[in-house]
TIFI-735350 format. One line per field, with one value per residue: x, z, y of N, C-alpha, C, O, CB in turn. Coordinates in steps of 0.001 Angstrom, whole numbers, plus 500000, padded with zeros to 6 digits. Atoms other than C-alpha are relative to their C-alpha. Glycine has a CB too. Layout:
<sites>
nc1	(X / ...)
nc3	(Z / ...)
nc2	(Y / ...)
cac1	(X / ...)
cac3	(Z / ...)
cac2	(Y / ...)
cc1	(X / ...)
cc3	(Z / ...)
cc2	(Y / ...)
oc1	(X / ...)
oc3	(Z / ...)
oc2	(Y / ...)
cbc1	(X / ...)
cbc3	(Z / ...)
cbc2	(Y / ...)
</sites>
This chain:
<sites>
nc1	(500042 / 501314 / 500313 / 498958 / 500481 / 501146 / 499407 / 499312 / 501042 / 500613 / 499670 / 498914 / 500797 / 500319 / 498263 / 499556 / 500779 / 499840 / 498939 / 500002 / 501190 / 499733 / 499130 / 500425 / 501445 / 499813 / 499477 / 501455 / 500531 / 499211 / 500405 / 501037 / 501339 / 499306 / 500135 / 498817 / 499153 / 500513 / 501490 / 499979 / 499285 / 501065 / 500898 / 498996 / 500257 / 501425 / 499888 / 498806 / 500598 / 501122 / 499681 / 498700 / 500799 / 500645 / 499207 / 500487 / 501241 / 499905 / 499872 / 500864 / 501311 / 499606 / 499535 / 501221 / 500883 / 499397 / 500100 / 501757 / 500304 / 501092 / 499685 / 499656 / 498379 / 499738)
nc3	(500408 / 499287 / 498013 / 500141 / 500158 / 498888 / 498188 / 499998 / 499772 / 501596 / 501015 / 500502 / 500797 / 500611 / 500245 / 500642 / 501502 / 500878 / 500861 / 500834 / 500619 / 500737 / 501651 / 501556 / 500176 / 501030 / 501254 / 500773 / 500777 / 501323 / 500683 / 500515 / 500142 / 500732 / 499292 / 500145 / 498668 / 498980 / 500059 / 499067 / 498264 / 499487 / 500340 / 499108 / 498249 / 499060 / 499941 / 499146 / 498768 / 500405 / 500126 / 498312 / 498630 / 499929 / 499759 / 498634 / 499617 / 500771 / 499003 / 498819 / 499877 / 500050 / 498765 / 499683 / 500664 / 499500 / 498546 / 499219 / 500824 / 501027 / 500915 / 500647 / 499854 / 498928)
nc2	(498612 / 499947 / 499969 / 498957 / 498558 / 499978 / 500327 / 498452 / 498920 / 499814 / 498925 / 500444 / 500256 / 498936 / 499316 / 500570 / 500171 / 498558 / 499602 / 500849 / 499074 / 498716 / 499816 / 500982 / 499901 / 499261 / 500546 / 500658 / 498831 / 498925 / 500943 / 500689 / 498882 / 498043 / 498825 / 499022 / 500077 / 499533 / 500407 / 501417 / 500069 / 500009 / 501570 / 501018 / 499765 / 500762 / 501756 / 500580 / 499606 / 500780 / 501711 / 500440 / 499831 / 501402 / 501079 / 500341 / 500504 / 500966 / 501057 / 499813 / 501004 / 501328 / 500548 / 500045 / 501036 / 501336 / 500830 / 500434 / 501476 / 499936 / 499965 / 501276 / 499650 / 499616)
cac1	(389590 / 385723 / 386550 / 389626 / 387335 / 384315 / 386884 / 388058 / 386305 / 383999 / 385954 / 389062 / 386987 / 385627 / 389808 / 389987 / 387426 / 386603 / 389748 / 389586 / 385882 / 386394 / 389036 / 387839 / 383795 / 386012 / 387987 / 384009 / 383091 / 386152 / 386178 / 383515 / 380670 / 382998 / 382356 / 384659 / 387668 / 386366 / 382812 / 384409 / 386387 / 383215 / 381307 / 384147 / 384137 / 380262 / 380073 / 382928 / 381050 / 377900 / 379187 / 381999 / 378242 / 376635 / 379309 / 379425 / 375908 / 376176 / 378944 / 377226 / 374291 / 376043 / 378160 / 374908 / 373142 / 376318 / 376001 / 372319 / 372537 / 370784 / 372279 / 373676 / 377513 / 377472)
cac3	(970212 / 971176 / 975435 / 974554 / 973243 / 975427 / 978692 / 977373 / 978807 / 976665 / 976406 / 975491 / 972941 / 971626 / 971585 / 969670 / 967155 / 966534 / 964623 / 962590 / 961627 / 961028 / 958381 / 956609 / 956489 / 955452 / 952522 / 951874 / 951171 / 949363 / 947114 / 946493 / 946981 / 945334 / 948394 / 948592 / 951021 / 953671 / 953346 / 953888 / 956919 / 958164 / 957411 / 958897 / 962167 / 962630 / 961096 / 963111 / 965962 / 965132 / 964393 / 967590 / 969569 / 967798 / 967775 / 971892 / 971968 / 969724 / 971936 / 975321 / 974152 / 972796 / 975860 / 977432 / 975689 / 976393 / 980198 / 980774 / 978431 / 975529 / 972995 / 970933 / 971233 / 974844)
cac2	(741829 / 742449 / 741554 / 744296 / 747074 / 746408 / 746342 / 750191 / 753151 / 755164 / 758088 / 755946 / 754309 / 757512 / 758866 / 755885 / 755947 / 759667 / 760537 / 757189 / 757906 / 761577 / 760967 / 758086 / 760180 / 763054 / 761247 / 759834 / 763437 / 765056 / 761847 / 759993 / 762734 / 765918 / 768156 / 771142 / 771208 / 773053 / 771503 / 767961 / 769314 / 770169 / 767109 / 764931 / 766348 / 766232 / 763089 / 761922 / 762934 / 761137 / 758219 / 757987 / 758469 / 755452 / 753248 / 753870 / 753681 / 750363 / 748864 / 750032 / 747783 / 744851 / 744647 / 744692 / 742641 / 739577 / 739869 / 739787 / 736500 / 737834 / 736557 / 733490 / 734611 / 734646)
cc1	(498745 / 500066 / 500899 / 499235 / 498430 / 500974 / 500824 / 499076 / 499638 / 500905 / 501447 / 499245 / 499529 / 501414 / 500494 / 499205 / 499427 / 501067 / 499838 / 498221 / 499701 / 500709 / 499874 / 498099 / 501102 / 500862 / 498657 / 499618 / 500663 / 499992 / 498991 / 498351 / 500682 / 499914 / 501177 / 500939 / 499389 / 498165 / 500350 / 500809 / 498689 / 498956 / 500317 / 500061 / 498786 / 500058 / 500503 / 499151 / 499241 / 499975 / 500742 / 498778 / 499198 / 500976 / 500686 / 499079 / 500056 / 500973 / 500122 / 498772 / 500390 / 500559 / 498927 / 499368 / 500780 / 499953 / 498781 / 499451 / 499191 / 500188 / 501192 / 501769 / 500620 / 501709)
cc3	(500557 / 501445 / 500008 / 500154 / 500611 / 501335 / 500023 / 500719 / 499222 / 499355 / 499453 / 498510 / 498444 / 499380 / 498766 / 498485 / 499497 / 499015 / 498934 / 499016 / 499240 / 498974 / 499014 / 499878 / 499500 / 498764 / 499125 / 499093 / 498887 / 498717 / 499430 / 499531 / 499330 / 500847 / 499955 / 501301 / 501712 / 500191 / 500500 / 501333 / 501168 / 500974 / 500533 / 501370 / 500432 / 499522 / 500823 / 500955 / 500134 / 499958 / 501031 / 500499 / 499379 / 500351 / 501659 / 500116 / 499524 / 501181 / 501171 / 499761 / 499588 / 501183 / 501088 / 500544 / 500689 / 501703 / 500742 / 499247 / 498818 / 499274 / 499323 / 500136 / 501787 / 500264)
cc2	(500682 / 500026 / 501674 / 501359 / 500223 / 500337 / 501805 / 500969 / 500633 / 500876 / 499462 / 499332 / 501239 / 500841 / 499088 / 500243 / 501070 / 500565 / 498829 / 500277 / 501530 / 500378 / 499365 / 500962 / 501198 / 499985 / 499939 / 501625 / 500781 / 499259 / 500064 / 501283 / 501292 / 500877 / 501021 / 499505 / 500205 / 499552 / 498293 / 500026 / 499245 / 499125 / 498834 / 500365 / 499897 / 498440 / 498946 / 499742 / 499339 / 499052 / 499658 / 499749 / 498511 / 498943 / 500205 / 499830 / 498092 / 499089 / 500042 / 498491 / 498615 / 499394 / 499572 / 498623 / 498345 / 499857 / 500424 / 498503 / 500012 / 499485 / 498388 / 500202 / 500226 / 499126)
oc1	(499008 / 499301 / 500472 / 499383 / 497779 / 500338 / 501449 / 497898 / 500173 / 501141 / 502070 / 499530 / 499702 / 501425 / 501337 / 499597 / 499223 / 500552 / 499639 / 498049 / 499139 / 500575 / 500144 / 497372 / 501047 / 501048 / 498532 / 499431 / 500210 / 499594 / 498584 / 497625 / 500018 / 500277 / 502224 / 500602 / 499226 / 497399 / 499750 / 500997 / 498496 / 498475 / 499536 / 499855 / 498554 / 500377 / 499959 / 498815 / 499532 / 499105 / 500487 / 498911 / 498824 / 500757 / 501525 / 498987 / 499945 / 500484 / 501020 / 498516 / 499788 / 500218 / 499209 / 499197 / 500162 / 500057 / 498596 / 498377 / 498478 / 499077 / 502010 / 502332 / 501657 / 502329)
oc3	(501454 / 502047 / 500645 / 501027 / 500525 / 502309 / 500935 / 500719 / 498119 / 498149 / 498816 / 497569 / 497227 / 498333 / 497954 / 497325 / 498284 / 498143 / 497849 / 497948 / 498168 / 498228 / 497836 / 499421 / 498271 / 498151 / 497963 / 497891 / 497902 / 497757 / 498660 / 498567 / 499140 / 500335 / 499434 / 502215 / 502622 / 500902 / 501348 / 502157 / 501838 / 502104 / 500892 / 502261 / 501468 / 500140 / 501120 / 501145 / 501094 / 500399 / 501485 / 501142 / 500176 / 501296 / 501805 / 500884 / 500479 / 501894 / 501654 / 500518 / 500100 / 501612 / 501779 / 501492 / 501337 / 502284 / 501919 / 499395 / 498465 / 498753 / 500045 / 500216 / 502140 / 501315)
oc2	(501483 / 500779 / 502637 / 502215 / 501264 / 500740 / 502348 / 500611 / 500522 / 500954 / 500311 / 500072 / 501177 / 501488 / 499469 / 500373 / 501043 / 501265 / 499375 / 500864 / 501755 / 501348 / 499601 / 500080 / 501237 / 501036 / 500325 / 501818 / 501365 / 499918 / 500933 / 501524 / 502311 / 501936 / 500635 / 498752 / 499393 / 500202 / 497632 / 499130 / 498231 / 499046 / 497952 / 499541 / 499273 / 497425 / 497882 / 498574 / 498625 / 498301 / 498542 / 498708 / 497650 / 498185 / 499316 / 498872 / 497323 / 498213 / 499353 / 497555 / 497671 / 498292 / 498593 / 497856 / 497501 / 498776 / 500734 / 497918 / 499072 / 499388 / 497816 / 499110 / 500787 / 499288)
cbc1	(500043 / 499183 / 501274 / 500799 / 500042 / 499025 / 501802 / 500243 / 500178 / 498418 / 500066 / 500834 / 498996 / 499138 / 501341 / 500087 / 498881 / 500054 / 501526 / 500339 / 499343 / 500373 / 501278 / 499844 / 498490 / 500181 / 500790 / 498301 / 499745 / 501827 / 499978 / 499730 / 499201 / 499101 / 499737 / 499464 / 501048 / 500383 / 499143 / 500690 / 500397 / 499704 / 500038 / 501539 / 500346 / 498092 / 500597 / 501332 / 499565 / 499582 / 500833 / 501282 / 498854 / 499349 / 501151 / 500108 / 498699 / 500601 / 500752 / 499159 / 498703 / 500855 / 500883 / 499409 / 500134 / 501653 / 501321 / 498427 / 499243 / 499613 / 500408 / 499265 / 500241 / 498619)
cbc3	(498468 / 499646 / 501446 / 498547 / 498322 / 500148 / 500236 / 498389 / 500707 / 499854 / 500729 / 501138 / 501034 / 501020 / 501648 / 500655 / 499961 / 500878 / 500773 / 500939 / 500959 / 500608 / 499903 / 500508 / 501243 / 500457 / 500207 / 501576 / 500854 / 500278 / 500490 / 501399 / 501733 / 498675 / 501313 / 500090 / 499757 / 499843 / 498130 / 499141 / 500723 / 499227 / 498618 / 499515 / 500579 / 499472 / 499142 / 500435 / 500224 / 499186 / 498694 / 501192 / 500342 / 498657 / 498714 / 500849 / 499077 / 498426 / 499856 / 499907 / 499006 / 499037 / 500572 / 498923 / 497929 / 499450 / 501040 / 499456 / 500868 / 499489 / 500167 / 498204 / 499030 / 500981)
cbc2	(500108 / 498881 / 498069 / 499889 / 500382 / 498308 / 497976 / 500644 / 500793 / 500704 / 501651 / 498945 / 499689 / 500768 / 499704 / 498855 / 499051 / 500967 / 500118 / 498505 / 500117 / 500670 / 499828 / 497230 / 499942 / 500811 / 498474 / 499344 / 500886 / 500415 / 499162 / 498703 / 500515 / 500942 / 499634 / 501799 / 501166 / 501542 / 500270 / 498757 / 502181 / 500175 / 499523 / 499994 / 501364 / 500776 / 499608 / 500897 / 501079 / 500090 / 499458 / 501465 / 501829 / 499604 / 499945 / 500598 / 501077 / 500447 / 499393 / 501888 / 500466 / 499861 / 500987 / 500449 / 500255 / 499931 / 500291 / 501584 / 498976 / 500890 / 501404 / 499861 / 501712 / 499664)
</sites>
């Protein structure tokens, strides 16, 4: 699963995991935190956003990290 979603491109990656992020961070807000409707739209789309850019940054550097040998999982 890991060679799969390292071997995607980013912005396929990002197609993948912006919408999944953006709806479970805006469930987090209408839920759990009480935000209003239109306040967890909001909140879910930057969030979304924010988080799609770490989690490419995140597996940019792990992929990285396995083929310069950094790392115990090589």
């Amino acid at each position: 699963m890991r060679d799969w979603w390292e071997g995607l491109e980013q912005w396929k990656q990002a197609a993948i995991g912006f919408p999944v992020l953006g709806i479970f961070l805006f469930l987090m807000n209408y839920g759990p935190f009480a935000q209003p409707l239109g306040s967890s739209i909001i909140y879910g789309i930057i969030e979304g956003g924010l988080f799609t850019a770490f989690l490419l940054l995140a597996t940019a550097a792990e992929k990285s990290r396995r083929e310069d040998g950094g790392g115990p999982d090589n």
